[in-house]
C-alpha positions in Angstrom: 8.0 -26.3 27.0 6.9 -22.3 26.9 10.2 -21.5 25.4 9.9 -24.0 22.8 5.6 -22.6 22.4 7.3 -19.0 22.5 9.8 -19.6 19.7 7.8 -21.7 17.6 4.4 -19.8 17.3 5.4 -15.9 17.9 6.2 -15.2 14.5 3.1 -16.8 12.8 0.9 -14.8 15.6 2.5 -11.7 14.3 1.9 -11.9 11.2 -2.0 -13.0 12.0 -2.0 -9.9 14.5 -0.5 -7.8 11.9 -3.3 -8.4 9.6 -6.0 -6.5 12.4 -3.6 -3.8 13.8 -1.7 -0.4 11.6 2.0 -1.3 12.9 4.6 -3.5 13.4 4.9 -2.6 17.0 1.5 -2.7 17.8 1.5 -6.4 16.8 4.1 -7.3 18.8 2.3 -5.7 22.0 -0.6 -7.7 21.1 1.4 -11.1 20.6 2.8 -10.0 24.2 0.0 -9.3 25.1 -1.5 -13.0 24.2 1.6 -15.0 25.8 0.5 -13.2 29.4 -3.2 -13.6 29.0 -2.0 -17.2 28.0 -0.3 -17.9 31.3 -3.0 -15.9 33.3 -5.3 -17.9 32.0 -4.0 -21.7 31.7 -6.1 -23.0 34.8 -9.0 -22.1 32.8 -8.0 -23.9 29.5 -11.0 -26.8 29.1 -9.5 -28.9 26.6 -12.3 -28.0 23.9 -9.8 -27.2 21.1 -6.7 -27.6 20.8 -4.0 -25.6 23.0 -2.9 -23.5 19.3 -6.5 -22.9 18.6 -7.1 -21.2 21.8 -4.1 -19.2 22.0 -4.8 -17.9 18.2 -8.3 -17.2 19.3 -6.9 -15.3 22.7 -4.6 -13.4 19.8 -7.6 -12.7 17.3 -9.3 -11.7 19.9 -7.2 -9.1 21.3 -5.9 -8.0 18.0 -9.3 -7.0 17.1 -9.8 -5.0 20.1 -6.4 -3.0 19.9 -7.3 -2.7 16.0 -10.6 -0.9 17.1 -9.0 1.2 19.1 -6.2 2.6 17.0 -8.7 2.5 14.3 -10.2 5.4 16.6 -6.5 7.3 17.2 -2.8 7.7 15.4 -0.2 5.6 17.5 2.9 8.0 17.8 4.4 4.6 16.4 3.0 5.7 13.2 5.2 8.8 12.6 8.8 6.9 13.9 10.9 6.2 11.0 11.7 2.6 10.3 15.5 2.4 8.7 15.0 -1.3 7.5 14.1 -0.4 4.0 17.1 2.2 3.9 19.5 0.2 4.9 18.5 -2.2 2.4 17.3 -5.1 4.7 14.0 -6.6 4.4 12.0 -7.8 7.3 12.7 -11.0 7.5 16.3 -10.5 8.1 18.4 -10.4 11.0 19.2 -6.5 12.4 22.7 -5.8 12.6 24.3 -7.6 15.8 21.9 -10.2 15.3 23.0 -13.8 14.8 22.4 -15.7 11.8 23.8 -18.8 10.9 25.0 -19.1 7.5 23.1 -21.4 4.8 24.2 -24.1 3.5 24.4 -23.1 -0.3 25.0 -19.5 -0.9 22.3 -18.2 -3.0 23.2 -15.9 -5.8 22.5 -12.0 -6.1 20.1 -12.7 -9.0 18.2 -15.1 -6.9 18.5 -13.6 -3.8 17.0 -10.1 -5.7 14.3 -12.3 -7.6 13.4 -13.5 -4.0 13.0 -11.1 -2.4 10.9 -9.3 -5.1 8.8 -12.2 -5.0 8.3 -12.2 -1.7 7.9 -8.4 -1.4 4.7 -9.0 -4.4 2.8 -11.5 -2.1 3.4 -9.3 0.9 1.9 -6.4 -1.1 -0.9 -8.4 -2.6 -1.7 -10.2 1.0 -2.0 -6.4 1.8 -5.1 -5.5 -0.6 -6.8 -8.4 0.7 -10.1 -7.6 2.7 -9.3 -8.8 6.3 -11.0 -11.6 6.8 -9.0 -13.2 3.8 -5.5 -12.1 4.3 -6.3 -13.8 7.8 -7.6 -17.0 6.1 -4.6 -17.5 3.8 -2.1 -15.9 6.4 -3.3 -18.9 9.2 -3.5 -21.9 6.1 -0.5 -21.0 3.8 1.9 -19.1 5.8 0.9 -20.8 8.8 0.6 -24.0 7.8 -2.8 -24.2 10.4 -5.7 -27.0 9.0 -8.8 -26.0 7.8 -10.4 -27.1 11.4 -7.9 -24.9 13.3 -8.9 -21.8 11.0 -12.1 -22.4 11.5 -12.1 -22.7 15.2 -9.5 -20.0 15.4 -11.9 -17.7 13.2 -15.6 -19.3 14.6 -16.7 -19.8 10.9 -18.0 -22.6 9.3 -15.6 -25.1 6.7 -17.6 -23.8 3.5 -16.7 -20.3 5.0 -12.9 -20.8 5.5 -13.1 -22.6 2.0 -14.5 -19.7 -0.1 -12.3 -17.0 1.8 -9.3 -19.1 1.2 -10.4 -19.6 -2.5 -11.1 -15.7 -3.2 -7.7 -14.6 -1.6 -5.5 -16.9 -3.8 -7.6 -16.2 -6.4 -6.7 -12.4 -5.8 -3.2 -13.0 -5.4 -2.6 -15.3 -8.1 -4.0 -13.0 -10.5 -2.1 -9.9 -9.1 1.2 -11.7 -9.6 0.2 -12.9 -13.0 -0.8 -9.4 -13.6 2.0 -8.2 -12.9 4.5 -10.4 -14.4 2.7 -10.5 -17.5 2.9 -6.7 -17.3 7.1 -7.2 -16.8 7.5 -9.6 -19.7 10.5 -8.9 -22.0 9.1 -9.2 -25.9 11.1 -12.1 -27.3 
């Protein structure tokens, strides 16, 4: 049942720890970081929320804390170099030796590029969001969490979660229209 808890939620609580810390790595230490506080502190669970709530909030929670303290110091993570972008993969994809399986239709370059340039635009927009936002729309659209779960994740009220939720797709929505109406071929 851990495996299947481990597998299921690690990726969505990097991309929420992400959102509070400056690198990749130092996400995954906090999602790490999480999982063992997790099974440290299961005897003490009280069945007020959910089991997802209260491991996001044990996540927030110490994502916030490492923020703070790299917001204080440079990681030496910082200056590594990260060959993903030069070797042309994105970060969603599988490093070499990885397994994949393949899909079942094989998308097309011209998709495939408009995809990823897509996807590479919301990433950059979620980016410019204040923090509090990009965590709101990271936990309800990329997520898939309920407005209840955000808000007990987060400890803000519904009308909260609402107006953060509406401001950051506001934002992005208009940075993508921007943008594509900026890209527009004249007919």
């Amino acid at each position: 049942m851990f495996a299947a808890l481990l597998d299921t939620w690690s990726g969505g609580m990097l991309r929420v720890a992400r959102s509070y810390v400056s690198t990749d790595h130092s996400a995954e230490e906090v999602v790490q970081d999480t999982w063992l506080a997790v099974i440290g502190g299961i005897d003490a669970f009280e069945s007020r929320s959910s089991v997802k709530t209260w491991v996001y909030r044990i996540l927030i929670n110490a994502a916030k804390k490492r923020g703070a303290r790299e917001s204080r110091t440079l990681p030496w993570s910082s200056f590594e170099h990260d060959g993903a972008a030069e070797e042309g993969r994105g970060l969603d994809e599988v490093p070499p030796g990885g397994r994949q399986e393949p899909p079942v239709a094989w998308p097309t370059p011209e998709s495939e590029a408009l995809a990823s340039e897509v996807r590479g635009l919301i990433a950059e927009g979620l980016a410019r969001l204040p923090p509090r936002q990009r965590t709101v729309i990271t936990l309800r659209d990329v997520e898939g969490c309920t407005s209840e779960e955000v808000c007990e994740i987060l400890e803000i009220s519904a009308a909260n979660q609402r107006v953060l939720l509406h401001r950051a797709r506001t934002a992005v929505r208009g940075w993508l229209a921007d943008y594509f109406e900026s890209v527009k071929q004249p007919e």
